[in-house]
N, C-alpha and C positions, 0 to 999 in steps of 0.2 A: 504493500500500500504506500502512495506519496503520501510525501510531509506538503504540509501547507507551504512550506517555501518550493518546494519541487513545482509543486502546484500552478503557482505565482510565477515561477522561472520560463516553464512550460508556458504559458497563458500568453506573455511578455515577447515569446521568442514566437510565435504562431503570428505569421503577416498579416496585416489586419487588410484582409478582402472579403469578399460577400462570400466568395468559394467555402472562405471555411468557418464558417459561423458555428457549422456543427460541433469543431475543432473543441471549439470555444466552451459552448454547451456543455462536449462530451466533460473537459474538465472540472466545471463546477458540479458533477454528478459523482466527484471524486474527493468532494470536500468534506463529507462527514456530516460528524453533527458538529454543529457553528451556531451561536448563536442571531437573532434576527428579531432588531425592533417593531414586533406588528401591531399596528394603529388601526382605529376602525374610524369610521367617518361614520356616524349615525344619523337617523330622523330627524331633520330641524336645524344641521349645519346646511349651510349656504358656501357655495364654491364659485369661481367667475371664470372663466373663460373669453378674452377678445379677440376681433379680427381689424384688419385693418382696413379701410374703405376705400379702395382703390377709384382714382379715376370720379371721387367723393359722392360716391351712388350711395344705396343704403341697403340692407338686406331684410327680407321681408318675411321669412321663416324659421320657424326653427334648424330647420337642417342647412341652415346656410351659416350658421354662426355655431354648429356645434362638428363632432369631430366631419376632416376630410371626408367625402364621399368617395374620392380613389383614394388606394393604396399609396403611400408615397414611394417614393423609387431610390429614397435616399436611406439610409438609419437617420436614425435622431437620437435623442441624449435616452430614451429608454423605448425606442421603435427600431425592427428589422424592414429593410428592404421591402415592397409588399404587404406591409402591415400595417394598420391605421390604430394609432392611439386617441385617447382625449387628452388632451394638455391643457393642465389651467393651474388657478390658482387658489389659497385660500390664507385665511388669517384663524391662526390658534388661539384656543382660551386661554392660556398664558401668554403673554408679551410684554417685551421691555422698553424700555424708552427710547433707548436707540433703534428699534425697528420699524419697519414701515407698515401701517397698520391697515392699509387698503391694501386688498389682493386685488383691486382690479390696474391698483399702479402698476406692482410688481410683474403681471398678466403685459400688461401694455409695454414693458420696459425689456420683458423677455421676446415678444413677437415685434417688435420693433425696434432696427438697428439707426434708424433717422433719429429717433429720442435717447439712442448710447452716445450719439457722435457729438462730441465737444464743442464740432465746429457748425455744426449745423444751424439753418434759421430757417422760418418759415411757420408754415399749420400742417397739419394732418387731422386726418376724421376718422379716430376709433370705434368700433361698437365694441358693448361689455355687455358679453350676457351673465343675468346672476340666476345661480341654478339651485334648485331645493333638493337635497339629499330626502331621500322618504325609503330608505332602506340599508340598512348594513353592509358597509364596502371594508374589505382586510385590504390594509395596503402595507407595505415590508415600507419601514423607515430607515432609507440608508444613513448608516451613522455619519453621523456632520465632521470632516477634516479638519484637522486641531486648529487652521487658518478660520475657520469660520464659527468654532464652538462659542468661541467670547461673542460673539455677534448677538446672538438670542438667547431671550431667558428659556424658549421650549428646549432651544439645542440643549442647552445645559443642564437643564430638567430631565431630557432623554438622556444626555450621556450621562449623568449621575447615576439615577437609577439601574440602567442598562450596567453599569459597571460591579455595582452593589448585587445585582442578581449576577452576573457573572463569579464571583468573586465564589458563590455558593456551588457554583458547578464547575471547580478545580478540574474536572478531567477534559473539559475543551476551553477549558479560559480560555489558552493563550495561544492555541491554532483560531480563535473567535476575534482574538484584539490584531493576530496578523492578518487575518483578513478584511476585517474590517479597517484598517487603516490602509490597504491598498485598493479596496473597491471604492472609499470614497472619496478616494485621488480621482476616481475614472469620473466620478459622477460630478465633481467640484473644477475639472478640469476645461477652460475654455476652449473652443472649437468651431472654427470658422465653418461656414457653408459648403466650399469648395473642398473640403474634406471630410466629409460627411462619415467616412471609414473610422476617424478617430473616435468616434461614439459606440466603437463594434464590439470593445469590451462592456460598457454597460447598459446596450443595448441586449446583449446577446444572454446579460444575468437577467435583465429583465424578465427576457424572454424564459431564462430556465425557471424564476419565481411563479410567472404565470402558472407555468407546465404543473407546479407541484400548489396549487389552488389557490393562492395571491389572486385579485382583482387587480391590481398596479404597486405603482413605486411614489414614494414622498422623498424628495429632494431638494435640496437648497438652493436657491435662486443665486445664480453665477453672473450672471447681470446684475446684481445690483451687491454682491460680493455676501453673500449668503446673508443678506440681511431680513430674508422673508424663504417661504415653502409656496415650491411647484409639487403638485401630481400627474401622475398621467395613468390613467384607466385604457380597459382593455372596452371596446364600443359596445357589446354586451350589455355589460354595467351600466351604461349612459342612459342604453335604451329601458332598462327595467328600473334604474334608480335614482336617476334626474328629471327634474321635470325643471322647464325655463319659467320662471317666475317674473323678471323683471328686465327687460331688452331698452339700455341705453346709447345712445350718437353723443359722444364728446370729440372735442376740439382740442390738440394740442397748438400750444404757440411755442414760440422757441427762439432764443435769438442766443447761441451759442448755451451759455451752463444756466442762464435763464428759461426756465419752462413754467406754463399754467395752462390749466386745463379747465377747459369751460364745457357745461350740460349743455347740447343743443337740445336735444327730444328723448322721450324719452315714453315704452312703452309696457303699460301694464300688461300682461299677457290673458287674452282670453283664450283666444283661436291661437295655436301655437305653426297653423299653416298659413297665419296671413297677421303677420306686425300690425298694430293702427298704433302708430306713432302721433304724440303731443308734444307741444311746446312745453320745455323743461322748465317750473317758477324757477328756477335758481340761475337760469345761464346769466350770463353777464356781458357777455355783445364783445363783438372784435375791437369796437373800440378803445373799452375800458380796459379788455387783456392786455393790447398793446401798451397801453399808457401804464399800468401796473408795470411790466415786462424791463420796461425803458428807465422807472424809477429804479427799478431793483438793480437793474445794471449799472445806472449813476450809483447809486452807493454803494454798491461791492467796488467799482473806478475809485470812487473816493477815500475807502480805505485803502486800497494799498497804494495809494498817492501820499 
């Protein structure tokens, strides 16, 4: 039998192509017993998922704002080739002050490289759908990477615990703490588009978690330096245990590391195959964003003048 480092060696040295995903698979079916933070999302959390409105049209159903309708042709941070996840976001009952406490930011910041880029100005028109959990989802919590534990009070609340029950089951502690500190390398690790191959490791556990009755994976949002949690669900799930409650159109502004975000409309959902979108009380009109936008920039200028 390999040792978890064997395991880790083997994984490391396997080229990362679509070819051998099996590869991949075959060797986490080699890993034992390991330990594995499973988290349920129950009745009555609310989860966000957006898109971004190309072209600033608007989208009118459900299945337009919720997972891909094809397969995507790429991996992603926990999808194979061919495989369509949901990807969104959410906000825990515990959080700390330093975190970002909207998951429809964190949602907006992940599906959107125009709101990373420093240099960037202009608007864009996001939709945010907010979804109502009405059933019991397992989802494996990958342990949060020592870079990101200080970040949040949930991270540190899981790894505490997580560590405390480890501590009780001395015969895989510490083939459990080796793995887990190199899986969440994979999962914390940034990765541009045009390489879409470097996600083949934790896509590929994703996929072996599925296999062994996991709904999806909870992981820490790499855009915004793990200061908030992504999931991603297998589309099953979607369809028996989300129902869309709430379909918003905002407006980002932007004028380099200035950004605001204004409600254009915003739609209670009846009919879940046909939006009827309203005027949001709360937007605040492009005039006033800009004029916010412009002051904020004068004073961050003025400090460090």
């Amino acid at each position: 039998m390999k040792t978890i480092q064997q395991i880790i060696k083997t994984i490391q040295s396997i080229p990362k192509e679509e070819k051998n995903k099996e590869l991949f698979i075959n060797e986490y079916y080699q890993l034992g017993k390991i330990g594995v933070i499973e988290t349920k999302f129950h009745p009555g959390k609310f989860v966000f998922r957006s898109r971004i409105n190309e072209n600033d049209d608007s989208f009118k159903s459900r299945d337009k704002i919720s997972y891909p309708p094809k397969p995507s042709s790429d991996f992603g941070r926990a999808n194979l080739p061919g495989q369509t996840m949901f990807y969104g976001s959410f906000v825990p009952s515990l959080t700390g002050k330093d975190e970002i406490n909207h998951a429809y930011i964190i949602n907006a910041y992940e599906i959107c490289s125009w709101l990373r880029d420093k240099k960037s100005k202009g608007e864009k028109k996001i939709t945010i759908g907010k979804w109502l959990v009405n059933c019991d989802i397992a989802l494996v919590t990958i342990p949060f990477h020592e870079d990101f534990v200080k970040q949040t009070a949930l991270a540190k609340n899981l790894n505490s615990e997580f560590n405390e029950n480890l501590a009780e089951t001395p015969e895989f502690e510490k083939t459990t703490r080796v793995w887990n500190n190199f899986i969440s390398q994979e999962f914390a690790k940034p990765v541009e588009n045009i390489n879409s191959s470097d996600y083949i490791i934790s896509a590929t556990y994703t996929d072996f978690l599925l296999k062994t009755g996991f709904d999806g994976v909870i992981y820490p949002t790499v855009q915004l330096d793990g200061r908030g949690f992504n999931f991603a669900v297998k589309t099953e799930v979607v369809d028996k245990c989300l129902d869309i409650e709430i379909v918003s159109e905002a407006r980002f502004y932007k004028d380099e590391l200035q950004t605001l975000m204004d409600w254009e409309r915003r739609c209670i959902v009846m009919d879940p195959k046909l939006f009827q979108f309203e005027h949001d009380p709360e937007k605040i009109g492009k005039e006033i964003c800009l004029k916010i936008i412009a002051e904020d920039k004068e004073k961050v200028a003025n400090k460090g003048s």
